[in-house]
PyMOL CGO cylinders between C-alpha atoms (Angstrom):
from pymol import cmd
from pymol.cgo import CYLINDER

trace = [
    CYLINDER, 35.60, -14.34, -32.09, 32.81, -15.94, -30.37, 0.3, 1, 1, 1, 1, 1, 1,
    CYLINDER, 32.81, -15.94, -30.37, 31.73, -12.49, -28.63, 0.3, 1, 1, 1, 1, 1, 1,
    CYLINDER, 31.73, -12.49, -28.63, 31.63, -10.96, -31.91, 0.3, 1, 1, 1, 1, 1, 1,
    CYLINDER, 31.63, -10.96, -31.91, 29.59, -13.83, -33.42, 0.3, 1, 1, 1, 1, 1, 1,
    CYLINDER, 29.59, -13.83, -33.42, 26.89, -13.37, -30.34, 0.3, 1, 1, 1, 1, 1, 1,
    CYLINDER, 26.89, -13.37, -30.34, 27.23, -9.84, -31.31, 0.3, 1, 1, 1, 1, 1, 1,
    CYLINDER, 27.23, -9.84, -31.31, 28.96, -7.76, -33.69, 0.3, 1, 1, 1, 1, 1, 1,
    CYLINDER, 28.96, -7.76, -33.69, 27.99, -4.43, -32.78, 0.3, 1, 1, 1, 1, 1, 1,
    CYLINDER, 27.99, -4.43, -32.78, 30.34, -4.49, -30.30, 0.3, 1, 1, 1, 1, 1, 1,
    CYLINDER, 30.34, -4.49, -30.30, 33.00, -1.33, -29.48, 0.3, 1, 1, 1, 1, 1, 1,
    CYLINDER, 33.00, -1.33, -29.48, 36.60, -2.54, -29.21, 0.3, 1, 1, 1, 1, 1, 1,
    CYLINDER, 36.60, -2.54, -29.21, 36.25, -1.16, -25.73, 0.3, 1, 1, 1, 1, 1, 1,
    CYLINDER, 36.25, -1.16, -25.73, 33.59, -3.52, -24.67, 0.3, 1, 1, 1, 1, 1, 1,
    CYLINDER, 33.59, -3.52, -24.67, 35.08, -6.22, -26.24, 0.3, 1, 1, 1, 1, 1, 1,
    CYLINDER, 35.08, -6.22, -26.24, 38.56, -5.20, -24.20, 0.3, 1, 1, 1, 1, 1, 1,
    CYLINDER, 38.56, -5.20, -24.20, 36.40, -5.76, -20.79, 0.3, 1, 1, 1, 1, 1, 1,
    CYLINDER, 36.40, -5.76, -20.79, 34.69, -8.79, -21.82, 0.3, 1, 1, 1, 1, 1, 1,
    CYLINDER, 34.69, -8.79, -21.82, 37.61, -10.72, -22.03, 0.3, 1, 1, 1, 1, 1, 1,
    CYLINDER, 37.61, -10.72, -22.03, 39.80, -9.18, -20.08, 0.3, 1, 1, 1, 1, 1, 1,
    CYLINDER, 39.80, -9.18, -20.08, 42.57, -7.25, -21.69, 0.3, 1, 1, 1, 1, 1, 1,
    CYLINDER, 42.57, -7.25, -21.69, 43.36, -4.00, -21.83, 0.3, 1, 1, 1, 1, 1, 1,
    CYLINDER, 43.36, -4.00, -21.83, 42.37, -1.90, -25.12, 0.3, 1, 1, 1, 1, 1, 1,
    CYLINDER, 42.37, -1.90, -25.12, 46.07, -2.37, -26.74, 0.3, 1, 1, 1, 1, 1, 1,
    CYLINDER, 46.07, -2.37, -26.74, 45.58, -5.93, -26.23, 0.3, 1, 1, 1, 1, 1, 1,
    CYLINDER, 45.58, -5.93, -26.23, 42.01, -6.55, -27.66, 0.3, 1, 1, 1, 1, 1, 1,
    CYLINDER, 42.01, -6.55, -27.66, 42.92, -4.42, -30.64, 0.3, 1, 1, 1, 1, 1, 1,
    CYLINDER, 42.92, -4.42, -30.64, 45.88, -6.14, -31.51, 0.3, 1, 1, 1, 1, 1, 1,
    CYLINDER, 45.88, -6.14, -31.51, 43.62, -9.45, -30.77, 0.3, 1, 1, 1, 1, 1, 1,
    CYLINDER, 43.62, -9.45, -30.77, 41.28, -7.98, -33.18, 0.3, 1, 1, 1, 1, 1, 1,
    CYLINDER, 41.28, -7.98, -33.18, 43.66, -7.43, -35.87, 0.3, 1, 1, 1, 1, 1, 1,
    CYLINDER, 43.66, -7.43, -35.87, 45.11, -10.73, -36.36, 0.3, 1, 1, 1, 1, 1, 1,
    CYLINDER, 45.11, -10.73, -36.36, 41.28, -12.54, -36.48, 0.3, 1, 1, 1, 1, 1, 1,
    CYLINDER, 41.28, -12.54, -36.48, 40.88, -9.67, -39.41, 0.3, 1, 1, 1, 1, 1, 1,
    CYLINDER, 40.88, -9.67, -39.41, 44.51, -10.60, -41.23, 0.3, 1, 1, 1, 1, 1, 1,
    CYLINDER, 44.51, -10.60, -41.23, 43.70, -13.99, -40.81, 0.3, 1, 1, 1, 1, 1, 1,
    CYLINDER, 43.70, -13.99, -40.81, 40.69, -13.97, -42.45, 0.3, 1, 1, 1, 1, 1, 1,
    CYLINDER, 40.69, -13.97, -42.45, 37.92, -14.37, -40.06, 0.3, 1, 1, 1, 1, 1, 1,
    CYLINDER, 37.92, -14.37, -40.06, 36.33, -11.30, -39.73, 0.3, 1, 1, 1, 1, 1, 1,
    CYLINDER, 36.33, -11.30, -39.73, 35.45, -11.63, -43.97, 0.3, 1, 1, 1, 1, 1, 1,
    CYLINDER, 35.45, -11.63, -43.97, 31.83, -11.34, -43.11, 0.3, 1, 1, 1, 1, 1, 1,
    CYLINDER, 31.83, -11.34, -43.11, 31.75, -8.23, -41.31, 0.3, 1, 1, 1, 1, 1, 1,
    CYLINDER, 31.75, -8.23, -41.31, 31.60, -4.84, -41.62, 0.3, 1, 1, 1, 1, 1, 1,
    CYLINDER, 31.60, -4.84, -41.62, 34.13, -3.60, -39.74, 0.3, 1, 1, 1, 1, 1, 1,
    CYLINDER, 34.13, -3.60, -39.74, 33.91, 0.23, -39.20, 0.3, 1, 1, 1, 1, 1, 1,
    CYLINDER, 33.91, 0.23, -39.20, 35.94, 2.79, -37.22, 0.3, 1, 1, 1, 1, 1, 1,
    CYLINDER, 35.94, 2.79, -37.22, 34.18, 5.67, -36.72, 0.3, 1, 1, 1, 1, 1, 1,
    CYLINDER, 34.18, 5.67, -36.72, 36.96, 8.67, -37.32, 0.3, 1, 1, 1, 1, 1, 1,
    CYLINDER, 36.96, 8.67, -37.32, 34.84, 11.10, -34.87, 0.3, 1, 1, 1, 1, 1, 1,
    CYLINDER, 34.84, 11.10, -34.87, 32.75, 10.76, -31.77, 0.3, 1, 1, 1, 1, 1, 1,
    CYLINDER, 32.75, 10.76, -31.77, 28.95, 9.91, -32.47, 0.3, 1, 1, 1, 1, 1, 1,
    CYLINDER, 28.95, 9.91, -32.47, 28.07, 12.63, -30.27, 0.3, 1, 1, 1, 1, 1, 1,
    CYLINDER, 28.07, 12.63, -30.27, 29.24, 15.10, -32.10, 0.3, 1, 1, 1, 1, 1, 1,
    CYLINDER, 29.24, 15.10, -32.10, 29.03, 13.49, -35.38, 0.3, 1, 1, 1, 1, 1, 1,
    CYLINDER, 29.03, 13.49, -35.38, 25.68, 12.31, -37.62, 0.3, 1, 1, 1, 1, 1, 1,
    CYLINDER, 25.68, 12.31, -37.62, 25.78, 9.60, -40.20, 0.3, 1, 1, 1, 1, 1, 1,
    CYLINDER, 25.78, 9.60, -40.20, 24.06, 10.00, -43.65, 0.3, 1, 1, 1, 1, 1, 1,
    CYLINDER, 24.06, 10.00, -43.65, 23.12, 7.82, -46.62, 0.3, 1, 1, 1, 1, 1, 1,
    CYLINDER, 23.12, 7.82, -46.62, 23.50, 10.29, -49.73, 0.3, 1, 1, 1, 1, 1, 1,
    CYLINDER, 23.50, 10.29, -49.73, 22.10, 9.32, -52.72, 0.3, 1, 1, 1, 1, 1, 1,
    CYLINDER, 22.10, 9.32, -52.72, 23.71, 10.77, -56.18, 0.3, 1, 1, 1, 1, 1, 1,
    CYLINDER, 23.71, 10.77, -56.18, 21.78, 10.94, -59.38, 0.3, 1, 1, 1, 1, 1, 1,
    CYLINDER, 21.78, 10.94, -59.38, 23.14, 11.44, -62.93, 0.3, 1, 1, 1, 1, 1, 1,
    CYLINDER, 23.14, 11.44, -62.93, 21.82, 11.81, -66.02, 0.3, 1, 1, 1, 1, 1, 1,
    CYLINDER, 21.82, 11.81, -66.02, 23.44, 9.31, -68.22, 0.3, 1, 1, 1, 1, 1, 1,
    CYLINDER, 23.44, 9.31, -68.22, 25.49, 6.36, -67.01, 0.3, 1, 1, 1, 1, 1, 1,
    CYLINDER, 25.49, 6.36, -67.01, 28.82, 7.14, -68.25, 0.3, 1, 1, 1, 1, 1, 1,
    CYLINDER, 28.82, 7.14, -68.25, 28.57, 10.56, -66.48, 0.3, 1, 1, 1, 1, 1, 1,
    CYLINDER, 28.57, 10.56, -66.48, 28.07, 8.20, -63.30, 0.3, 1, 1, 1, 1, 1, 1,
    CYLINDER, 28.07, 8.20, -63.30, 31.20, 6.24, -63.99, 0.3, 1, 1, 1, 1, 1, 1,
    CYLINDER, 31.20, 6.24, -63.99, 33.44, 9.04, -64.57, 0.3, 1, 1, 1, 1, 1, 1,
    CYLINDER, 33.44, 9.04, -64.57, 32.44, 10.77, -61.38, 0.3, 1, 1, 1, 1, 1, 1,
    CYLINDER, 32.44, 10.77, -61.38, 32.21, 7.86, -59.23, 0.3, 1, 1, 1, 1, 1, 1,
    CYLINDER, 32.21, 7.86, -59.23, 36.26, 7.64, -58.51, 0.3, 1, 1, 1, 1, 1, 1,
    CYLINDER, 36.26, 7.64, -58.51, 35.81, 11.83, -57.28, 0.3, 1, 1, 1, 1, 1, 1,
    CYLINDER, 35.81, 11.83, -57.28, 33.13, 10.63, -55.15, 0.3, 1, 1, 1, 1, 1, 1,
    CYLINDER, 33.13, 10.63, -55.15, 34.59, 7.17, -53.32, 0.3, 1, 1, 1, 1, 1, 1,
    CYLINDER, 34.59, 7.17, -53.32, 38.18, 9.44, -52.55, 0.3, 1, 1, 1, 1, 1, 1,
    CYLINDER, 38.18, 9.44, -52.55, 36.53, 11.49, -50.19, 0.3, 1, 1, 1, 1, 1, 1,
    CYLINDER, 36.53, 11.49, -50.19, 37.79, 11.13, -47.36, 0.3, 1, 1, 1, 1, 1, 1,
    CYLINDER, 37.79, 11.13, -47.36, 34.36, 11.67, -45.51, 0.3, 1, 1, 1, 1, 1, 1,
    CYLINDER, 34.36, 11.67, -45.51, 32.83, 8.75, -47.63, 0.3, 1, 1, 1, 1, 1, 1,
    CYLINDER, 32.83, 8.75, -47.63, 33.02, 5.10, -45.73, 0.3, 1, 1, 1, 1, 1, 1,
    CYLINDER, 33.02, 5.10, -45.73, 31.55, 3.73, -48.76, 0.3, 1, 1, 1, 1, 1, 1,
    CYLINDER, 31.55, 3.73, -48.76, 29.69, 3.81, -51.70, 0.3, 1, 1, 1, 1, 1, 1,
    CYLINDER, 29.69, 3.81, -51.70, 28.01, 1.45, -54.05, 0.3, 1, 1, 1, 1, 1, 1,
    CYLINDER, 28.01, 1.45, -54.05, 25.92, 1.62, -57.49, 0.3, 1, 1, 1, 1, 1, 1,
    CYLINDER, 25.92, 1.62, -57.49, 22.43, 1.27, -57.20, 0.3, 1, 1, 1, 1, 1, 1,
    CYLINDER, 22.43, 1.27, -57.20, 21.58, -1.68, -59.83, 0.3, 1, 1, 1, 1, 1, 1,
    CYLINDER, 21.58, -1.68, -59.83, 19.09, -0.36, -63.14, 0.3, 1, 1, 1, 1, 1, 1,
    CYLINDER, 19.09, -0.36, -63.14, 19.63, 3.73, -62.20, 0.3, 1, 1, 1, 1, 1, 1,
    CYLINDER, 19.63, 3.73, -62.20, 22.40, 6.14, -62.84, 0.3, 1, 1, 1, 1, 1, 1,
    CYLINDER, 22.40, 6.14, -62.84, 22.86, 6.45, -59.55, 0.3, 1, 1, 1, 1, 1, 1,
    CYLINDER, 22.86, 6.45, -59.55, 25.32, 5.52, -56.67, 0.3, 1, 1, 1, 1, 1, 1,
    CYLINDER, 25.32, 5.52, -56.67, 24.66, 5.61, -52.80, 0.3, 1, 1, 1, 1, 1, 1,
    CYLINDER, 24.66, 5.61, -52.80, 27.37, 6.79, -50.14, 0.3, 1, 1, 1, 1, 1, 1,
    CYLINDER, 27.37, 6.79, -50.14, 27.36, 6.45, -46.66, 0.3, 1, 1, 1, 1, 1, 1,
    CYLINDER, 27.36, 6.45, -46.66, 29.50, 9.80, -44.90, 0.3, 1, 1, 1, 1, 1, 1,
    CYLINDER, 29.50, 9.80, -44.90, 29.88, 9.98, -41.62, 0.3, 1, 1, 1, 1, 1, 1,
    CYLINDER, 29.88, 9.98, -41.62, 30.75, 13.88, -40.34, 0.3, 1, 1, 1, 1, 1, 1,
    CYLINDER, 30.75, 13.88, -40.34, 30.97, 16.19, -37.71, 0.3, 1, 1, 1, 1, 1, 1,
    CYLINDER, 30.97, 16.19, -37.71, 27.39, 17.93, -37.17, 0.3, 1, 1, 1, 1, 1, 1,
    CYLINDER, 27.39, 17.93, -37.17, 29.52, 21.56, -38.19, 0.3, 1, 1, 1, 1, 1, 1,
    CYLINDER, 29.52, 21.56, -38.19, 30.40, 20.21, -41.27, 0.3, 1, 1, 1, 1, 1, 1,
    CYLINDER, 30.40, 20.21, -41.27, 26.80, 18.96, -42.61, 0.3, 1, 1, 1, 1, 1, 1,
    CYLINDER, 26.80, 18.96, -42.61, 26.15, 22.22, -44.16, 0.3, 1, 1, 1, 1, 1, 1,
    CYLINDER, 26.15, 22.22, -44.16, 29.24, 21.96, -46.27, 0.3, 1, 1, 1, 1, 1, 1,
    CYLINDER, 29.24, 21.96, -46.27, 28.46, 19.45, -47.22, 0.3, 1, 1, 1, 1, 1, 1,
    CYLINDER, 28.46, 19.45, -47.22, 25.16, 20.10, -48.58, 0.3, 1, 1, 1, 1, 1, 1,
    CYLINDER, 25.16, 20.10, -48.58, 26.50, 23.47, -50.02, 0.3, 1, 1, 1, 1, 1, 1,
    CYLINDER, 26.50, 23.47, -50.02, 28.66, 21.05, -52.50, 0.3, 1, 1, 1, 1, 1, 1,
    CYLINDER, 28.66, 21.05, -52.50, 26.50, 19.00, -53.20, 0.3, 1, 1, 1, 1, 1, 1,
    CYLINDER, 26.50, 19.00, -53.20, 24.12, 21.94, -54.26, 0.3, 1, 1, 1, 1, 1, 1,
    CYLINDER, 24.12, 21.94, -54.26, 26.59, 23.33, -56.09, 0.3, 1, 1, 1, 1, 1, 1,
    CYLINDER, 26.59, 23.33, -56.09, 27.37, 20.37, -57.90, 0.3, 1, 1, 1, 1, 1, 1,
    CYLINDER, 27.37, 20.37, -57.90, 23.68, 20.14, -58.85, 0.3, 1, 1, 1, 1, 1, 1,
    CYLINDER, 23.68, 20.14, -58.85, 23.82, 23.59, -60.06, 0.3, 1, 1, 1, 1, 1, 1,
    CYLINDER, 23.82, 23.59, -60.06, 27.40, 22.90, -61.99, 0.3, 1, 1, 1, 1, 1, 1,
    CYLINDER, 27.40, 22.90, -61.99, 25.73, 20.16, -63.87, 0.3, 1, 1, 1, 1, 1, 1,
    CYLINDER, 25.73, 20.16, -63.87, 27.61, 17.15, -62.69, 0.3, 1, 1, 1, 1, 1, 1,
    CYLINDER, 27.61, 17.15, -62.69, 25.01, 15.25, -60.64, 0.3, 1, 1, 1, 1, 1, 1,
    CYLINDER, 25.01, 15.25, -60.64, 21.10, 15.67, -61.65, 0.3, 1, 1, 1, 1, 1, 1,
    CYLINDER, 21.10, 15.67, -61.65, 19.57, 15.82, -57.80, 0.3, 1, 1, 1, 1, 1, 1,
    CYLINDER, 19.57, 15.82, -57.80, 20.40, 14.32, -54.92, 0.3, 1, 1, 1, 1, 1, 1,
    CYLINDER, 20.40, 14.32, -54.92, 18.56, 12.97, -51.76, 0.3, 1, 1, 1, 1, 1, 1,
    CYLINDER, 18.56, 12.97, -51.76, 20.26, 12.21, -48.33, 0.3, 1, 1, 1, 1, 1, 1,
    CYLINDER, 20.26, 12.21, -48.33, 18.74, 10.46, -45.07, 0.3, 1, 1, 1, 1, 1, 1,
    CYLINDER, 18.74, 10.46, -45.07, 20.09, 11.23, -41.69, 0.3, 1, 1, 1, 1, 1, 1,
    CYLINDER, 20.09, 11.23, -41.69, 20.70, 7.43, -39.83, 0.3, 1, 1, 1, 1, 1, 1,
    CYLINDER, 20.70, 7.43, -39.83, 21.38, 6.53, -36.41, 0.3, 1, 1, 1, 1, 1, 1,
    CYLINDER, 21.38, 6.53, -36.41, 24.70, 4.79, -36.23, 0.3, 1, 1, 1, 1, 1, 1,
    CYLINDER, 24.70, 4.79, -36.23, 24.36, 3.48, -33.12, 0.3, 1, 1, 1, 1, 1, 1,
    CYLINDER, 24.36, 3.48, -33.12, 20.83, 1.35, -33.68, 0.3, 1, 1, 1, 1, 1, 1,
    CYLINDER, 20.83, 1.35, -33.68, 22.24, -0.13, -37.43, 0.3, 1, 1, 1, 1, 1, 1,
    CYLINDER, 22.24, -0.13, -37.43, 22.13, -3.60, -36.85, 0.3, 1, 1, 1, 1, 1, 1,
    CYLINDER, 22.13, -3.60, -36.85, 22.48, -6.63, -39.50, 0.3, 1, 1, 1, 1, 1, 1,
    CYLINDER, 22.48, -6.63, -39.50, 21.23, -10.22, -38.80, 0.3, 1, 1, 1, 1, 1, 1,
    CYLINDER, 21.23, -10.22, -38.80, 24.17, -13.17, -38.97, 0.3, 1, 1, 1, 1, 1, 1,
    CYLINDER, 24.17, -13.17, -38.97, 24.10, -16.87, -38.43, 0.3, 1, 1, 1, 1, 1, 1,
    CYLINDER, 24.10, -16.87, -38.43, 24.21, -17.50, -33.94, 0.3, 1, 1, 1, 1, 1, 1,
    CYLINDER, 24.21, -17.50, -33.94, 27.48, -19.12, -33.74, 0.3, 1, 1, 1, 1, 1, 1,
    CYLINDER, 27.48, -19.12, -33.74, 25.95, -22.31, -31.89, 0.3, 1, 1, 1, 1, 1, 1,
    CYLINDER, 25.95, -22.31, -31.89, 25.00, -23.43, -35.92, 0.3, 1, 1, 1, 1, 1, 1,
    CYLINDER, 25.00, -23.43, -35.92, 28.66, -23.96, -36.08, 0.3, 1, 1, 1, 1, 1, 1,
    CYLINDER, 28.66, -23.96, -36.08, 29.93, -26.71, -35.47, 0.3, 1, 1, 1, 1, 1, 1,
    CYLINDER, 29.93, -26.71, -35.47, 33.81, -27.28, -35.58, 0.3, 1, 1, 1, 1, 1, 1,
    CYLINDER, 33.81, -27.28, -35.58, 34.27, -30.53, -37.58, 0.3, 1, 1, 1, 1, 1, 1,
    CYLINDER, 34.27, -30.53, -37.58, 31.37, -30.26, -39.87, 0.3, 1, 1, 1, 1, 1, 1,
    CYLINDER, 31.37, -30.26, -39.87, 31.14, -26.73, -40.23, 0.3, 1, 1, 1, 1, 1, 1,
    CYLINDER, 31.14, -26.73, -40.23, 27.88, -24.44, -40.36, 0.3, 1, 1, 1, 1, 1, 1,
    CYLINDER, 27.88, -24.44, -40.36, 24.69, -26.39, -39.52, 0.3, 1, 1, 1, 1, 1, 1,
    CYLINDER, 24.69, -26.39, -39.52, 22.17, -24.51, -41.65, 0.3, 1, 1, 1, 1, 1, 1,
    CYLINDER, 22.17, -24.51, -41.65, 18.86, -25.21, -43.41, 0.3, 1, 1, 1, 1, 1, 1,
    CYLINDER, 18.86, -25.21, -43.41, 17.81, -22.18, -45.23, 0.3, 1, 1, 1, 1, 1, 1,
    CYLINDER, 17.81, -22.18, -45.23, 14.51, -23.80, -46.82, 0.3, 1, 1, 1, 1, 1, 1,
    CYLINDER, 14.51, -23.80, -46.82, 12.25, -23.08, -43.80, 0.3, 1, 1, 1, 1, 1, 1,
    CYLINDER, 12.25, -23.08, -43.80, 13.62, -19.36, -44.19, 0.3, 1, 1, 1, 1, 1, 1,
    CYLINDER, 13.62, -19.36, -44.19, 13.15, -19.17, -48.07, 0.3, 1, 1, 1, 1, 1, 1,
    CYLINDER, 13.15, -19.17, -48.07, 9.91, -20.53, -47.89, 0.3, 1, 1, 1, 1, 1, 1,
    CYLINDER, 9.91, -20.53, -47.89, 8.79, -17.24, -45.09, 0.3, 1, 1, 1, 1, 1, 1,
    CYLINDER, 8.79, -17.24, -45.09, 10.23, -15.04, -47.55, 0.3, 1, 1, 1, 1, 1, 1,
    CYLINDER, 10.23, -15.04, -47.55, 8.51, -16.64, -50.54, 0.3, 1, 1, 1, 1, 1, 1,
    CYLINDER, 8.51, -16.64, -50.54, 5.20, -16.36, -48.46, 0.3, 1, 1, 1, 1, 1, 1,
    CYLINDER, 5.20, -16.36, -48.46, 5.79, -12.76, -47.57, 0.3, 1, 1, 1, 1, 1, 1,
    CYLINDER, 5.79, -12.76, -47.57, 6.15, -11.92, -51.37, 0.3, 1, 1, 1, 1, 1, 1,
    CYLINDER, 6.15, -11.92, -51.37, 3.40, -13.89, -52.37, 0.3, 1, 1, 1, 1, 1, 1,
    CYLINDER, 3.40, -13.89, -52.37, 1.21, -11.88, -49.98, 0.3, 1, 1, 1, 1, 1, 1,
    CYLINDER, 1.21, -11.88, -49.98, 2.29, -8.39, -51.50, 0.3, 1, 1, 1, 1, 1, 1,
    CYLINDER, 2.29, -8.39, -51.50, 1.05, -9.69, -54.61, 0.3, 1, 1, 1, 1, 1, 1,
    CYLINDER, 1.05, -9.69, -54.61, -2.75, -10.29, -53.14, 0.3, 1, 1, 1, 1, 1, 1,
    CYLINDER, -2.75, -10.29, -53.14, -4.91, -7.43, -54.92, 0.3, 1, 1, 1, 1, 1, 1,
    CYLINDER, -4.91, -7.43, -54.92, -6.71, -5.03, -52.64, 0.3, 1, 1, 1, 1, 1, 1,
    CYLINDER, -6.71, -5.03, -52.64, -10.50, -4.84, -51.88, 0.3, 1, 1, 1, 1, 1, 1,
    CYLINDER, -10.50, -4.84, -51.88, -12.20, -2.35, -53.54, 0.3, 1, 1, 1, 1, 1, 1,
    CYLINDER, -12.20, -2.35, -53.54, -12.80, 0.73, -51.31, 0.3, 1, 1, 1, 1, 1, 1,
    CYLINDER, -12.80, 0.73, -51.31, -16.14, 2.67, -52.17, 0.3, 1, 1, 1, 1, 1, 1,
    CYLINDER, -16.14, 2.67, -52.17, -16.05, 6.67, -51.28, 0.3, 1, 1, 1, 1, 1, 1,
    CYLINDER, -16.05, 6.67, -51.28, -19.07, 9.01, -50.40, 0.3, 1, 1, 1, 1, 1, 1,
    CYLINDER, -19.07, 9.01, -50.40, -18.52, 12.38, -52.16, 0.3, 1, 1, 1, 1, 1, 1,
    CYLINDER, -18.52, 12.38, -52.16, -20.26, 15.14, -50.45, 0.3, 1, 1, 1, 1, 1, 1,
    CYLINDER, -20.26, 15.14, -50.45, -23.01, 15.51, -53.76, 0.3, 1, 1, 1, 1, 1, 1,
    CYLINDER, -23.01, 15.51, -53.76, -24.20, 11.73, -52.44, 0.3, 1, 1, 1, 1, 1, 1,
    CYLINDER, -24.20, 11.73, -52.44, -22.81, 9.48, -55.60, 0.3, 1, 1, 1, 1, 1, 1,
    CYLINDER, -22.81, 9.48, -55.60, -21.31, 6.55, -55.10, 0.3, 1, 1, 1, 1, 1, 1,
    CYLINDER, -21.31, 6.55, -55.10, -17.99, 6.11, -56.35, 0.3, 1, 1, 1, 1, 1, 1,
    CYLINDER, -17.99, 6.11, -56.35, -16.32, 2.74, -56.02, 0.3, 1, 1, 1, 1, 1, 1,
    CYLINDER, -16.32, 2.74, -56.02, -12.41, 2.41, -57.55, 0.3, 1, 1, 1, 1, 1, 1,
    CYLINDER, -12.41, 2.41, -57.55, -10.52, -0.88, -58.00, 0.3, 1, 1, 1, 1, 1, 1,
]
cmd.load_cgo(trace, "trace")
């Protein structure tokens, strides 16, 4: 548990060598923390095909009305190709993250045009990710402390995010253009 806190984007196979156990052993290991309940915060994914072979993709779905969404969202999450969908809040649209063999990309996109054609999604977009480099920040497991439990203060981080925000919000200089005919054009 303590190599996965350090790191979570560990393979079970890495993990096996760390400690010390052979792969039976580590998985095994790895399933009681996860039916005990300590694994809640991660993400745990087996990949069902090599990554050298296979490519990762984040497919977004759009629908015209919402109800259309709902219907078709239970076709959509019991493919067995999907590792997971959600709804993406104030659209009529859900995301899906499917993981396939490179061959079977173009069947995939052949369905989805034809579903587009069909009428049962409006459009959709789809972005090609590197499952290898997907990382997610946690809490180091040193701000743990076994008695008292997590040793925390989120106010220094709330207050960088607050300050990033507050800096998007800053309006831009005015940028003045030369046109070829020798005006002056300035835009705010």
């Amino acid at each position: 548990l303590k190599e996965l806190m350090k790191d979570a984007r560990k393979k079970l196979s890495e993990l096996s060598q760390m400690i010390g156990m052979t792969l039976p052993a580590a998985k095994y290991r790895f399933d009681n923390l996860a039916r005990r309940g300590f694994l809640q915060d991660y993400v745990i994914q087996v990949l069902p095909y090599p990554p050298e072979i296979s490519d990762l993709y984040e497919v977004r779905l759009d629908f015209g009305e919402h109800k259309a969404m709902l219907v078709k969202e239970n076709f959509f999450k019991r493919l067995p190709f999907v590792l997971n969908y959600s709804r993406i809040k104030g659209t009529n649209s859900i995301t899906t993250r499917v993981y396939l063999p490179r061959t079977e990309v173009n069947n995939l996109l052949t369905l989805l045009s034809a579903l587009v054609r069909g009428g049962a999604i409006d459009r959709f977009s789809y972005m090609l990710l590197d499952p290898m480099t997907i990382q997610a920040q946690t809490f180091h497991y040193k701000a743990f402390d076994d008695k008292s439990g997590w040793r925390y203060d989120n106010h220094e981080y709330l207050a960088a995010l607050r300050k990033l925000a507050a800096s998007d919000k800053t309006e831009a200089s005015p940028v003045t253009f030369q046109p070829s005919k020798g005006l002056t054009v300035t835009m705010m």
